[in-house]
C-alpha positions in Angstrom: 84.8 -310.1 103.5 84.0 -312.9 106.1 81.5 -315.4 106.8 77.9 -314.4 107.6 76.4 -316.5 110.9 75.0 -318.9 108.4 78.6 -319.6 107.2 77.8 -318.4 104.0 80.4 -315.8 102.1 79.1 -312.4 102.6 80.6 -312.0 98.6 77.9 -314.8 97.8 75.1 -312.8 99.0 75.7 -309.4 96.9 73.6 -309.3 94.1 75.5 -308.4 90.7 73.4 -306.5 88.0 73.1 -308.1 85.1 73.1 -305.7 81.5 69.9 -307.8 80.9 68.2 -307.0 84.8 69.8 -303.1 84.2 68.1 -302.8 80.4 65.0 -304.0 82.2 64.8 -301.9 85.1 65.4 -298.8 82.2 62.5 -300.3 79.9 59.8 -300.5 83.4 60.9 -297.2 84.1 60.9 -295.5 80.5 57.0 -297.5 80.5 55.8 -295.7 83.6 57.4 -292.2 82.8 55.2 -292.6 79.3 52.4 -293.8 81.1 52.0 -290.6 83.2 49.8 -287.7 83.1 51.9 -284.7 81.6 50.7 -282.7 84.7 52.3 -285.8 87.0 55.2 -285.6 85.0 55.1 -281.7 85.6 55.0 -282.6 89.5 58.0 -285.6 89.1 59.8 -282.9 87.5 59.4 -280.3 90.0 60.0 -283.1 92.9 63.3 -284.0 91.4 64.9 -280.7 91.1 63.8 -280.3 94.7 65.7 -283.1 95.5 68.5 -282.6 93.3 68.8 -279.1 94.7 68.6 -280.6 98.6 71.3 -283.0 97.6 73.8 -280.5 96.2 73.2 -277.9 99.7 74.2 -281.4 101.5 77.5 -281.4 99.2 78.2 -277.8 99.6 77.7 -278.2 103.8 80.5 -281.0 103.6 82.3 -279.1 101.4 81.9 -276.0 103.3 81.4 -276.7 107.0 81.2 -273.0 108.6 78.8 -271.9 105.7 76.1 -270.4 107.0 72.4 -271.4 105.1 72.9 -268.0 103.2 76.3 -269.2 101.9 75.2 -272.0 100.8 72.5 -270.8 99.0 74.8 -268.4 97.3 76.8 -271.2 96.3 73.5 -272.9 95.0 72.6 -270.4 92.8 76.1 -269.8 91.5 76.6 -273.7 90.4 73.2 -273.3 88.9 73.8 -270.5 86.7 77.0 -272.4 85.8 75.1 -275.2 84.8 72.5 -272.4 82.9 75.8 -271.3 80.6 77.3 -274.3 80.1 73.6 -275.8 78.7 73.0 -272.3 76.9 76.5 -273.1 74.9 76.5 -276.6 73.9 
């Protein structure tokens, strides 16, 4: 890495996270999560699947470049049921 304009070491300017900062990041979010309304954290649960899901089609496009939205969606549902069975047995 080089020197920013300042002159200061771009290194010097990248925060490292601390175990102490990461255990207290984990305890603000474990306080909101309990916090919420159960039908919030019906929502928050809903949201992230949706996102989860959007985020795995974006993996399976790179991974797939000529599959068509159907084929991915295939794909999608297979690596879900996969995930289904492998839950189901452990």
């Amino acid at each position: 890495m080089g020197l920013s304009r300042s002159g200061v070491r771009q290194e010097d300017l990248i925060v490292q996270p601390t175990k102490e900062l990461a255990d207290e990041l984990f305890r603000e979010e474990v306080l909101r999560a309990r916090a919420m309304r159960p039908e919030d954290k019906l929502l928050a649960g809903a949201r992230l699947f949706d996102l989860a899901c959007r985020v795995t089609k974006d993996g399976i496009r790179h991974a797939y470049p000529d599959a068509d939205e159907v084929r991915v969606r295939e794909i999608l549902q297979q690596r879900l049921a996969l995930a289904r069975r492998l839950e189901e047995t452990s």
